[in-house]
KEPAPA-177542 format. One line per 4 residues: for each residue x, y, z of N, C-alpha, C. Coordinates in steps of 0.02 Angstrom, whole numbers, plus 50000, padded with zeros to 5 digits. Layout:
X,Y,Z,X,Y,Z,X,Y,Z; ...
***
This chain:
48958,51626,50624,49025,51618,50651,49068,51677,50630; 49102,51689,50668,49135,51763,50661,49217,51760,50634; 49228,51790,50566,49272,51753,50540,49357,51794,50578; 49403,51739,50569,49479,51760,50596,49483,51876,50537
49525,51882,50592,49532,51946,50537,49583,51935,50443; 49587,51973,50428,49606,51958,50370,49606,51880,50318; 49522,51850,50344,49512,51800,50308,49416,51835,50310; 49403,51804,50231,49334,51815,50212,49302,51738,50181
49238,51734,50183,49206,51672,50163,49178,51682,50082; 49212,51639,50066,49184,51626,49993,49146,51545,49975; 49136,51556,49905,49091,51481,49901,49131,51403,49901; 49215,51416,49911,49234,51369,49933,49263,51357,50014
49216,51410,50055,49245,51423,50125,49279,51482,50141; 49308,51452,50181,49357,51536,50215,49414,51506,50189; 49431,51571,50149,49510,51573,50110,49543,51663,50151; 49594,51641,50141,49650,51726,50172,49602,51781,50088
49594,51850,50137,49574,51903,50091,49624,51911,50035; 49691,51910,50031,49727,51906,49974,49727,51844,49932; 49689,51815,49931,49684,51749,49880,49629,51759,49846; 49622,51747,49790,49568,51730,49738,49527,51673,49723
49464,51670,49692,49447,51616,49665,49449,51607,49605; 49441,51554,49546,49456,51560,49481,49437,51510,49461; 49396,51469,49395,49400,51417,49369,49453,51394,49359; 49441,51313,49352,49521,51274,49355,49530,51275,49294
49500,51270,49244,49508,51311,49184,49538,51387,49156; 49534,51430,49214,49552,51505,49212,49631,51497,49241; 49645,51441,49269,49702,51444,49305,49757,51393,49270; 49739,51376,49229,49755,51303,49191,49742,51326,49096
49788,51297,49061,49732,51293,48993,49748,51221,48950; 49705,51187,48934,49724,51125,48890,49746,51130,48855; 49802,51094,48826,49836,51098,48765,49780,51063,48702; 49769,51091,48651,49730,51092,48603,49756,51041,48544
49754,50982,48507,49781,50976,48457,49814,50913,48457; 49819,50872,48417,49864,50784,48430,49913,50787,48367; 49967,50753,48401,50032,50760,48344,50019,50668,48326; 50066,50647,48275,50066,50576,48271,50137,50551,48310
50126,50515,48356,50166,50490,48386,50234,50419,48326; 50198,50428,48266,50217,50371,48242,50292,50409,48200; 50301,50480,48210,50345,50527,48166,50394,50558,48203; 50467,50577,48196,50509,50627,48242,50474,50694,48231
50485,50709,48296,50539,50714,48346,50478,50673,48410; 50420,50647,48376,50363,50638,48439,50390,50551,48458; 50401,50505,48423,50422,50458,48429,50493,50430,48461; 50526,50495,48484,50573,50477,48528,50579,50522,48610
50493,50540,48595,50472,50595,48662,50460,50502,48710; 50444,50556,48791,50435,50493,48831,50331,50512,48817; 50323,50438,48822,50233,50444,48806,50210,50430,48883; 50171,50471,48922,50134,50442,48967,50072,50419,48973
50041,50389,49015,49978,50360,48989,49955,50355,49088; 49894,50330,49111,49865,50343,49166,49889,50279,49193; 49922,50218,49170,49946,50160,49185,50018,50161,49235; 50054,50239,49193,50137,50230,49224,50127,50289,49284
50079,50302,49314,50074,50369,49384,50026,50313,49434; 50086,50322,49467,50047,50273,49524,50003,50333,49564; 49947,50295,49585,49877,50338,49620,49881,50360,49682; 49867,50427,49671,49860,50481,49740,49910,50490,49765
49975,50479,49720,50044,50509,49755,50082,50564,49702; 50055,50589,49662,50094,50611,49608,50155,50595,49565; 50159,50503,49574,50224,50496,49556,50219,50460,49495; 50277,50472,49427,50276,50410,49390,50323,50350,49375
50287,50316,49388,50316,50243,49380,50375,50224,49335; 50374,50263,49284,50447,50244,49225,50415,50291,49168; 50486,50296,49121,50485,50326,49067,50485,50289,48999; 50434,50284,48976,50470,50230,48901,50434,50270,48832
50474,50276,48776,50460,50325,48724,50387,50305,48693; 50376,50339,48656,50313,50312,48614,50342,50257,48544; 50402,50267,48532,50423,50195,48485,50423,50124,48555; 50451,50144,48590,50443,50090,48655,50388,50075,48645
50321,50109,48652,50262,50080,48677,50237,50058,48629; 50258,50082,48541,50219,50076,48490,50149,50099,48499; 50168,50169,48502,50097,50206,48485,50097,50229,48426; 50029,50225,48394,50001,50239,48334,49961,50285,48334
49895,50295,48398,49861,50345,48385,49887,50426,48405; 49833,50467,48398,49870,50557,48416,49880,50525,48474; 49947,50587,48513,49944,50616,48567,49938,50695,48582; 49946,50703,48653,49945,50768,48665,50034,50798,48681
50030,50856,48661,50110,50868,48704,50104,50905,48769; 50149,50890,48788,50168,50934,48857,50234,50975,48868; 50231,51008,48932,50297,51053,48917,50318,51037,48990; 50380,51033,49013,50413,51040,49078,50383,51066,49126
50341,51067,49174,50309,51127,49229,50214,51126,49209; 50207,51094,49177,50148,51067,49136,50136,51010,49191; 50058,51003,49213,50030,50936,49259,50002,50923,49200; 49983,50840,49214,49961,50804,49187,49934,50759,49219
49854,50744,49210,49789,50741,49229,49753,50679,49209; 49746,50617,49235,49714,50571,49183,49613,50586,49200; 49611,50591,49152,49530,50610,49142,49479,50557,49155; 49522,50491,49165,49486,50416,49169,49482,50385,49228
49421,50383,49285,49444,50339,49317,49454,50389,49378; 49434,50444,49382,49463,50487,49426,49469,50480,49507; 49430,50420,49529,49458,50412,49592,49505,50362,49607; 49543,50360,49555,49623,50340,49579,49666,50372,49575
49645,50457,49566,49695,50529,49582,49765,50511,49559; 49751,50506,49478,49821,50497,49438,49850,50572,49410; 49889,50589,49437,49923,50634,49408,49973,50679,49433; 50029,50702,49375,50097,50706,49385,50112,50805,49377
50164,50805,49401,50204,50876,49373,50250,50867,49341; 50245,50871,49262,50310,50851,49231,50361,50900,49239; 50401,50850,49242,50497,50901,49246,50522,50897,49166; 50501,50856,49127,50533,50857,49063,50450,50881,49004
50489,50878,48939,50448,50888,48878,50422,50820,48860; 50336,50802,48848,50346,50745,48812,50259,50729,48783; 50247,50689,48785,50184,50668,48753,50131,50619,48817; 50074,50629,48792,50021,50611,48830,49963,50567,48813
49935,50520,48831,49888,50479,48803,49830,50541,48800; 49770,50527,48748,49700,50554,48728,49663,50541,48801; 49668,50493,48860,49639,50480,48914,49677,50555,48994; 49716,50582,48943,49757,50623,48989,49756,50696,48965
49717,50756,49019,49739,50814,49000,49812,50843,49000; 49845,50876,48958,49899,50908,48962,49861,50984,48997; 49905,51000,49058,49865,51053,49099,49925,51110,49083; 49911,51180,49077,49968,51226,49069,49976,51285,49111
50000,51277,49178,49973,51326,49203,49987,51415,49172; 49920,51459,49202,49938,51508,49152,49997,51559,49210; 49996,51620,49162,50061,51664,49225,50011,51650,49282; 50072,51676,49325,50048,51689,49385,50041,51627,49431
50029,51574,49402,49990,51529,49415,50064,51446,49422; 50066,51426,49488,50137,51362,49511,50085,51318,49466; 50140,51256,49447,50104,51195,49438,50119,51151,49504; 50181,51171,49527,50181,51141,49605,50122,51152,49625
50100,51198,49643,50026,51239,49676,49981,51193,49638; 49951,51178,49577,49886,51137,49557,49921,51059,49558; 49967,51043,49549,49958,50965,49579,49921,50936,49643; 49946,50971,49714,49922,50931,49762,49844,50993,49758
49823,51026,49722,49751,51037,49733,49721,50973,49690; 49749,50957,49627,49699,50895,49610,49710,50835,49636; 49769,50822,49682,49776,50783,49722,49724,50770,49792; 49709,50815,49807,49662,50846,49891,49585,50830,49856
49578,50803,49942,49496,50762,49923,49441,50812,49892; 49454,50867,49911,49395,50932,49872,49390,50904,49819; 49457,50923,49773,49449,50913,49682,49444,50836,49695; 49453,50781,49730,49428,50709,49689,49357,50704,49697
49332,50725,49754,49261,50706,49765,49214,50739,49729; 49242,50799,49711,49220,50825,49637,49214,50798,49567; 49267,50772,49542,49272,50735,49491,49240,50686,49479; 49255,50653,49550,49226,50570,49559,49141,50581,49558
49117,50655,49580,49038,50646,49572,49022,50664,49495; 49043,50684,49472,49032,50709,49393,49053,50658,49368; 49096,50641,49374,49124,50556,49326,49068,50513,49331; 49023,50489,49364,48989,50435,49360,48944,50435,49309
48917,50476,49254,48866,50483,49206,48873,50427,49157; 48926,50388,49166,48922,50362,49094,48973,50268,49117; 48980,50227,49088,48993,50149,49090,49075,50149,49118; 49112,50197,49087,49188,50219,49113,49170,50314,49134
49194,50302,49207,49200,50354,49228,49243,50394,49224; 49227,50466,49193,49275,50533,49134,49260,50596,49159; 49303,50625,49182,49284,50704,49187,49309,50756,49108; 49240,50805,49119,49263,50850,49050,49283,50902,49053
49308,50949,48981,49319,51005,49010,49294,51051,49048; 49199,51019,49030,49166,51098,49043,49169,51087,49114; 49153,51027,49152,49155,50985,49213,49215,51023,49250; 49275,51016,49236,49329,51069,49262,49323,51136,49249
49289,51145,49191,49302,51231,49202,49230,51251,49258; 49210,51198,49286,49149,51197,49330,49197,51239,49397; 49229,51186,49402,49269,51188,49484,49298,51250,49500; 49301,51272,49548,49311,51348,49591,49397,51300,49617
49451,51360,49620,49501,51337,49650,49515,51390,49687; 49541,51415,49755,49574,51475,49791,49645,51461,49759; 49653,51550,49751,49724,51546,49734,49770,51582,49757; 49806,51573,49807,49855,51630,49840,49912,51667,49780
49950,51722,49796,49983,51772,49781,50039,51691,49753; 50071,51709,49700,50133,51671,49675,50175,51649,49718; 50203,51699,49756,50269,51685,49802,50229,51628,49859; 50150,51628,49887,50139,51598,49919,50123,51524,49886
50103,51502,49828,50073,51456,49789,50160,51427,49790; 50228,51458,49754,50268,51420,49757,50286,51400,49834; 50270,51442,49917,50323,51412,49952,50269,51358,49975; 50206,51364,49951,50186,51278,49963,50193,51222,49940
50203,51233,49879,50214,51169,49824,50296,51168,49843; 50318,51198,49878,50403,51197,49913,50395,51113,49956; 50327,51169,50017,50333,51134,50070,50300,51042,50060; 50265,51055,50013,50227,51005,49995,50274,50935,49974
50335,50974,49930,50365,50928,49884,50425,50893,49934; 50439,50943,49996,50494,50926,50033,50466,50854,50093; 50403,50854,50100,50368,50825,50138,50368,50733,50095; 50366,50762,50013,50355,50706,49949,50423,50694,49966
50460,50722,49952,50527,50673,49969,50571,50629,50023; 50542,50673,50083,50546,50618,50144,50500,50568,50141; 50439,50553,50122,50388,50504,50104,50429,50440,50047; 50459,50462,50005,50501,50445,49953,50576,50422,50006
50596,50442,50021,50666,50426,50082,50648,50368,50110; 50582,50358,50153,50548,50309,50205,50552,50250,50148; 50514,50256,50087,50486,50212,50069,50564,50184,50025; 50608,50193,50001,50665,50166,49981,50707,50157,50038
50706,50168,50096,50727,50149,50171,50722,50087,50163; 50645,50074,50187,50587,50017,50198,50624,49942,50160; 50606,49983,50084,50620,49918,50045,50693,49879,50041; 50733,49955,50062,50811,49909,50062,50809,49864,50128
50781,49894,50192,50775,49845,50254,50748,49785,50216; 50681,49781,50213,50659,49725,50165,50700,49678,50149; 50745,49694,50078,50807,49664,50065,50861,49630,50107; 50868,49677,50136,50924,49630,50200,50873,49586,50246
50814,49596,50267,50770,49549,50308,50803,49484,50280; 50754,49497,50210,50758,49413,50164,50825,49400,50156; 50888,49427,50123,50952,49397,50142,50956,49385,50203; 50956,49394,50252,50961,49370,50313,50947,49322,50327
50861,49304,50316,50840,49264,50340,50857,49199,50301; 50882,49213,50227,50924,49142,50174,50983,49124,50210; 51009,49174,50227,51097,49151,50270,51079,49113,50324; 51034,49152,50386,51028,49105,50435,50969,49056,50439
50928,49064,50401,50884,48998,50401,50912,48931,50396; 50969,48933,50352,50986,48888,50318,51071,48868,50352; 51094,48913,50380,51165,48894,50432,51206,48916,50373; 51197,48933,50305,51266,48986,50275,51292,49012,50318
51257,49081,50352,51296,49096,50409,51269,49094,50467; 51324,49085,50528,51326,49070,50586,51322,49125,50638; 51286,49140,50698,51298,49185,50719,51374,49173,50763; 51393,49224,50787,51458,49215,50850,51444,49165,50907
51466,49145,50914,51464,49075,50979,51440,49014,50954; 51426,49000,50899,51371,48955,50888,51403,48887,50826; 51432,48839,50841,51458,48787,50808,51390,48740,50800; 51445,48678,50754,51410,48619,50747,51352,48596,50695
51342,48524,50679,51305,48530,50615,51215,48529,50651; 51212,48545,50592,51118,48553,50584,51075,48477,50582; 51030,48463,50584,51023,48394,50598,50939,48440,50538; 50920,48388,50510,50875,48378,50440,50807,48353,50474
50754,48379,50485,50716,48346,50532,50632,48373,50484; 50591,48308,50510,50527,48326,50473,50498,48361,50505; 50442,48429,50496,50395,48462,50521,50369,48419,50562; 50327,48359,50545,50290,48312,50581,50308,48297,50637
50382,48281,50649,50401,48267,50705,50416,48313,50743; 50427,48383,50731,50431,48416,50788,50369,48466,50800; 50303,48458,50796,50246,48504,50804,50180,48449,50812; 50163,48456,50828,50067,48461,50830,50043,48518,50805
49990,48461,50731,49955,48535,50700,49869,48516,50701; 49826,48565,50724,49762,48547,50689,49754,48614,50643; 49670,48607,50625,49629,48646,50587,49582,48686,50610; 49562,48708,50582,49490,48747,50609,49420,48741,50598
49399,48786,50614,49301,48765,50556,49285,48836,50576; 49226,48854,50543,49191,48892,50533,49123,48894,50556; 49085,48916,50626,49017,48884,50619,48980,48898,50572; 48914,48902,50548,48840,48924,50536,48854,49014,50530
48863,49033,50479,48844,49108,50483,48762,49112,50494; 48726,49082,50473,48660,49121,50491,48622,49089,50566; 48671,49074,50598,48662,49071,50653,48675,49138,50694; 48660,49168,50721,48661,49236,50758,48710,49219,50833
48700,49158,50865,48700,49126,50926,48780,49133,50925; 48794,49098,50875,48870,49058,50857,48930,49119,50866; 48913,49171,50845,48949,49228,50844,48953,49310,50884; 48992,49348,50895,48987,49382,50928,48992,49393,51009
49055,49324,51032,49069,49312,51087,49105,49361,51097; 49170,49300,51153,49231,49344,51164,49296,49299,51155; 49264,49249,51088,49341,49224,51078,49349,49214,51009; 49440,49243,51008,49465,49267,50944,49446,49214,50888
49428,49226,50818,49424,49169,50778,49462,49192,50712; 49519,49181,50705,49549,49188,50649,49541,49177,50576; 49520,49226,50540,49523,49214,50458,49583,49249,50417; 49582,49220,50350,49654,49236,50329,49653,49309,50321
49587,49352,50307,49597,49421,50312,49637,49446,50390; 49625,49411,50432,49657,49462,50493,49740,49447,50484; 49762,49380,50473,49828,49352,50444,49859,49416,50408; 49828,49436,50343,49842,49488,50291,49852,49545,50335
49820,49567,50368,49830,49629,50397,49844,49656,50479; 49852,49579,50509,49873,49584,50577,49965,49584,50557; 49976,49535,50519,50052,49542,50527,50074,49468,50559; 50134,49485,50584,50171,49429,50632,50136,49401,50691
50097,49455,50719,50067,49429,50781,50019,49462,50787; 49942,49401,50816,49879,49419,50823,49862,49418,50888; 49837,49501,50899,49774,49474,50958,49722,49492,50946; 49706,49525,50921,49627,49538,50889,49617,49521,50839
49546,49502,50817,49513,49481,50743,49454,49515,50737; 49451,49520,50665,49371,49550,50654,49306,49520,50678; 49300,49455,50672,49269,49410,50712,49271,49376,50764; 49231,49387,50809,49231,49317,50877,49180,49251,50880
49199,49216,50918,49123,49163,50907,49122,49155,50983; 49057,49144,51011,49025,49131,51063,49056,49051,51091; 49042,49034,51154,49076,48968,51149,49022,48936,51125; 48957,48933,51106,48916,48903,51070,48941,48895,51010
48971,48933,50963,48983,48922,50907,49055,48875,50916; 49082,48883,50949,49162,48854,50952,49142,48786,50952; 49080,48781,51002,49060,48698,51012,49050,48667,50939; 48987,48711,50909,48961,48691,50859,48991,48704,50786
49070,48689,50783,49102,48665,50722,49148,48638,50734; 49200,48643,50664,49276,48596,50701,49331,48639,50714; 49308,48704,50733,49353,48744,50758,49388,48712,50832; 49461,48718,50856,49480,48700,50895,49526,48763,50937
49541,48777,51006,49556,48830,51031,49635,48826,51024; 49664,48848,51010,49750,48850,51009,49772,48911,51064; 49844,48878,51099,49853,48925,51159,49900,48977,51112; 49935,49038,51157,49994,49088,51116,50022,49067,51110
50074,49098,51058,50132,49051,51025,50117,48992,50985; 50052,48990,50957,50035,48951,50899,50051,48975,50849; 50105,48948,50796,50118,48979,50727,50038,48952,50710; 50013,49016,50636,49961,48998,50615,49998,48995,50529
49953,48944,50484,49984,48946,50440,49924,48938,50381; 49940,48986,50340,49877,48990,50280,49898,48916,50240; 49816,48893,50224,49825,48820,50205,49795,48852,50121; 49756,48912,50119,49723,48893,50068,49717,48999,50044
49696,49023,49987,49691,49094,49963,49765,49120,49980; 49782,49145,50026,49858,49177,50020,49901,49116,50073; 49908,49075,50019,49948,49027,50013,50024,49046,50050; 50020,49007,50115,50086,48990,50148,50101,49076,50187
50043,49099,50194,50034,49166,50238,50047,49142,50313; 50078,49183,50366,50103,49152,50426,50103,49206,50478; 50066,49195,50510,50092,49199,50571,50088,49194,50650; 50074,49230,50717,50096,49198,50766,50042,49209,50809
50004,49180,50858,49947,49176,50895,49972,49219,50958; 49938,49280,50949,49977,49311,51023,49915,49320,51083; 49877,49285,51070,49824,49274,51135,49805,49203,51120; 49763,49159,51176,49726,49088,51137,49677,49117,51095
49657,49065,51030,49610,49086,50997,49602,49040,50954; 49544,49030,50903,49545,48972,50849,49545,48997,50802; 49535,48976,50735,49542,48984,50665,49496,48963,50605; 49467,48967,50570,49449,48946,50531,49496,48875,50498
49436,48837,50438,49467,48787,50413,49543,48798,50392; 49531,48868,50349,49593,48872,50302,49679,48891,50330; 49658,48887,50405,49729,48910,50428,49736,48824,50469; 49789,48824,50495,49846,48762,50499,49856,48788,50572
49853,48778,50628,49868,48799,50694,49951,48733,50710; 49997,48768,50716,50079,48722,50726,50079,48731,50785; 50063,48694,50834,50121,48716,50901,50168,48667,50916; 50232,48694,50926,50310,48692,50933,50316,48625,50986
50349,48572,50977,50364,48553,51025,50433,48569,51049; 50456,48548,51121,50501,48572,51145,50596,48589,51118; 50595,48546,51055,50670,48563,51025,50648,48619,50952; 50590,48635,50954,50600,48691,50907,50545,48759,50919
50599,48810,50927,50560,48867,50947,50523,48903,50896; 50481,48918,50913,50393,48936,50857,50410,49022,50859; 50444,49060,50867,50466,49122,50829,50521,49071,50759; 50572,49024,50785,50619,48995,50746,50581,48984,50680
50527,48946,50687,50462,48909,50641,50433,48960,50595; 50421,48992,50641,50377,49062,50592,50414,49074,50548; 50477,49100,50543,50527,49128,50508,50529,49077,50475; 50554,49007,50467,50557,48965,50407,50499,48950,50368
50452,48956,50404,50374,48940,50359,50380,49017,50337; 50392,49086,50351,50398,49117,50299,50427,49129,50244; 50476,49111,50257,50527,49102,50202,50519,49063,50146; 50483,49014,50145,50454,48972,50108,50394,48996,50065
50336,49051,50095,50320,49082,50048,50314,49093,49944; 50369,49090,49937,50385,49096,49882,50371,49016,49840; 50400,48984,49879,50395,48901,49841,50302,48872,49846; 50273,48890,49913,50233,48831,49935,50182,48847,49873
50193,48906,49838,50119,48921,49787,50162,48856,49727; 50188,48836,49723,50206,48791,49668,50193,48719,49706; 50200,48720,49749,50144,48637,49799,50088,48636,49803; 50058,48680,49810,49988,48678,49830,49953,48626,49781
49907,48587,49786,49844,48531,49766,49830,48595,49709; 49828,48587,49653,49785,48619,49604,49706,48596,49594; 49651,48639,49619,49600,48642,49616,49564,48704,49594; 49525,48730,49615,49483,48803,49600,49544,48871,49599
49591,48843,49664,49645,48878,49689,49694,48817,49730; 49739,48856,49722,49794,48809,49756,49780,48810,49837; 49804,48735,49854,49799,48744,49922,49842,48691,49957; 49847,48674,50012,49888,48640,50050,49854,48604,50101
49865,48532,50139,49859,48499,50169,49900,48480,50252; 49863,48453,50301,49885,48453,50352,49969,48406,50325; 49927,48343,50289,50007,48291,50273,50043,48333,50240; 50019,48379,50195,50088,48417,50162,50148,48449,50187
50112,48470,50245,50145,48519,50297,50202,48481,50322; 50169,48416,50369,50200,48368,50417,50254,48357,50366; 50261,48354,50288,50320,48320,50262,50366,48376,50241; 50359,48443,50267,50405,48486,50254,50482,48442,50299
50531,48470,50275,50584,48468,50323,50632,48529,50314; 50665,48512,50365,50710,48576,50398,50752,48571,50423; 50830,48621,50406,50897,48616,50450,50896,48648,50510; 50900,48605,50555,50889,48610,50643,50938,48641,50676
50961,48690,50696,51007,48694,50754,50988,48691,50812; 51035,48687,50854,50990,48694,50944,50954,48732,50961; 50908,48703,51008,50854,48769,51045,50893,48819,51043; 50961,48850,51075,50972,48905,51083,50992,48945,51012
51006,48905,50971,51038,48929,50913,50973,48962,50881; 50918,48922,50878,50865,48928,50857,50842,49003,50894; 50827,49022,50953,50808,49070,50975,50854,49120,50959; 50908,49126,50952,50944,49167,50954,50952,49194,50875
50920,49142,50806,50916,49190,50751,50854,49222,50767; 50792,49196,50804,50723,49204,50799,50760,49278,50834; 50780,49302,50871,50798,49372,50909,50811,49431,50850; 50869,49385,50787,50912,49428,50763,50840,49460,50707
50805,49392,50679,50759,49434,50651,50716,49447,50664; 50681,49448,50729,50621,49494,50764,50660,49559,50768; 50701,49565,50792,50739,49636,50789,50740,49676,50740; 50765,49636,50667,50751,49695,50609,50664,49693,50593
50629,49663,50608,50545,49659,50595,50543,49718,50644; 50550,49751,50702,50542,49794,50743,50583,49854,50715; 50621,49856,50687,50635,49899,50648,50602,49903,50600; 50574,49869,50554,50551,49877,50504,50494,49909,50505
50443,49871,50577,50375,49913,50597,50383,49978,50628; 50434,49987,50647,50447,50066,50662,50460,50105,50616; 50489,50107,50558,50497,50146,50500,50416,50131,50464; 50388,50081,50481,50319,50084,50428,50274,50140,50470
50274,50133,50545,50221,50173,50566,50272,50255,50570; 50316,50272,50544,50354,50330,50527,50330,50371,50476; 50316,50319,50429,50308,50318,50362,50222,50332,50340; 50176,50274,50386,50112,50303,50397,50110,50379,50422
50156,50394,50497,50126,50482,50528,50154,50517,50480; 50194,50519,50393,50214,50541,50374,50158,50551,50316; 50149,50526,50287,50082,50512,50251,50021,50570,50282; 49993,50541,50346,49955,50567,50365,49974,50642,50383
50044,50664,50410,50066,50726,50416,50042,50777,50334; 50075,50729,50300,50058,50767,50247,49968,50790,50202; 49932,50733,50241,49855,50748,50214,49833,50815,50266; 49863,50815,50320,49851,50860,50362,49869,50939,50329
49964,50939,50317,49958,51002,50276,49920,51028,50214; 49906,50979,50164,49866,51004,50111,49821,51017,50136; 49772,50984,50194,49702,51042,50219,49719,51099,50259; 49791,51100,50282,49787,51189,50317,49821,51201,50241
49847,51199,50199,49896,51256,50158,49846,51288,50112; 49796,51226,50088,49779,51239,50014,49713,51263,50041; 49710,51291,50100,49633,51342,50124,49658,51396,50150; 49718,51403,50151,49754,51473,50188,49749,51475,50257
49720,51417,50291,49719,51401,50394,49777,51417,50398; 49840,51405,50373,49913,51406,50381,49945,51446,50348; 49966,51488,50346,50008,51537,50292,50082,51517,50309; 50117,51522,50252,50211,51528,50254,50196,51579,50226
50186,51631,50214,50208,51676,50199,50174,51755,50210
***
């Protein structure tokens, strides 16, 4: 293959002719030596450990001193502009760029970069699948998986000219903070969802047009619920139709509304258990593992035992339903039958009750909060092409496909 001009192939690929290769060791140096955390000035440093950097984002979780943590054994120090590397465990890609001075667990390299050399620039390289799938293959020799020094001073890193190493760890970090924007977005929406949904679930507040009292009414009486079944897995026959069969994994990860599942069953299998077919607009409701999980049947389809199939009769609307059986969430794990795991019953259900407003009243909160849920799924899949935008630049920046500079 005939390479672009001013790029040459080396043993980690085609890098730009002005970049180098170097051990991550040659580019890096460990800090040597353990202080006692139990003495000043180390006992009022912040201590990190591989517990407070949440994985594969470079971020840490909180600051708490080493008298906080009551540490006793050495640590390592670190300096401001210094990464820090947990050596344990390496495919959960823990590690930070410190902005301050402080101390480090024995499970954590203190990394220093040498001149010349960004620590912006070596974070998202030990972040990028090259260096984990590296680590992660050398880590496996032993009962807890550890990378060593000599193991890193193994690894080849390309290294562009300074000015170029900082305007990536620029572009890199500016990308980390809109990722960081989305995700404190997200969670404040979040917040107002659930206040919302306490005010109007419950008639605190009222929307505009909408008087009059709430009437107290049992689940039982306003729904028809069955169950499901499961046929014969080692039946071959039973499965692999073309109709949907709901388990609580698709619940977990479909969301509010299902039309596909990982599984189908043949109508042979549908025959042959106590699965039963539910039309759309069946609230589905976890009876059993993620307890009081919910949500909404957006094609016909059946379910397994452990889900609860509700459908609405005519004075209460089943978006209305969904929303109060979610909301509930929080309590039903303190009902559930204590057995192996908690779980719930068809009669348990039927004896929920609930403050009623009119069909229209009813549809008309079900609007207000499908609306922020549609917002909410639009900032999540924002937030996913943002994510993924960013796995995209670390494979053009950190190979030189892309130059800024």
């Amino acid at each position: 293959m005939e390479l672009r001009p001013g790029y040459k192939q080396t043993e980690v690929g085609v890098i730009p002719e002005d970049w180098e290769l170097r051990g991550l060791l040659e580019a890096v140096r460990i800090a040597n030596g353990q202080v006692d955390p139990k003495i000043e000035p180390y006992r009022s440093m912040v201590l990190v450990a591989p517990d407070h950097i949440e994985s594969g984002t470079g971020r840490l979780l909180g600051k708490k001193t080493a008298a906080d943590q009551r540490a006793i054994s050495g640590k390592y120090l670190f300096d401001a502009g210094d990464v820090v590397y947990s050596k344990i465990r390496p495919y959960l890609r823990k590690v930070i760029l410190a902005d301050f001075a402080g101390l480090c667990s024995a499970d954590m390299y203190p990394l220093k970069p040498v001149d010349g050399v960004s620590g912006g620039y070596v974070l998202p390289l030990l972040l990028a699948d090259r260096f984990s799938k590296y680590a992660e293959s050398v880590s496996l020799r032993t009962g807890m998986p550890k990378i060593n020094r000599a193991e890193l001073a193994d690894f080849v890193v390309p290294l562009p000219p300074p000015s170029e190493q900082r305007a990536i760890a620029t572009a890199l970090s500016d990308v980390d903070a809109l990722i960081a924007g989305l995700e404190q977005l997200i969670a404040k929406k979040r917040d107002l969802k659930q206040a919302a949904m306490q005010q109007l679930l419950t008639g605190q507040t009222r929307l505009p047009g909408f008087s009059g009292a709430w009437e107290v009414k049992r689940l039982g009486e306003l729904t028809e619920m069955g169950s499901g079944g499961t046929p014969l897995s080692s039946v071959a026959a039973y499965y692999d139709g073309d109709i949907p069969w709901v388990a609580i994994s698709d619940m977990t990860s479909s969301g509010k509304i299902i039309e596909s599942t990982e599984r189908r069953l043949s109508a042979l299998g549908l025959a042959n258990s106590a699965a039963q077919m539910f039309p759309a607009g069946t609230v589905l409701y976890a009876m059993y593992a993620s307890l009081g999980e919910c949500s909404i049947a957006g094609v016909p389809l059946c379910t397994s035992q452990a889900i609860l199939g509700i459908r609405a009769k005519s004075t209460l609307n089943a978006e209305f339903l969904y929303y109060y059986l979610s909301s509930l969430k929080p309590l039903v794990k303190t009902l559930g039958q204590q057995g192996t795991q908690s779980n719930l019953n068809k009669g348990m259900v039927q004896d929920f009750s609930l403050s009623l407003p009119s069909v229209t009243e009813q549809t008309a909160i079900a609007a207000v909060l499908s609306d922020m849920d549609a917002e909410l799924a639009a900032l999540e899949a924002r937030l996913a092409k943002t994510r993924a935008l960013k796995q995209g630049m670390m494979q053009e920046l950190l190979t030189g496909r892309t130059r800024l500079v």
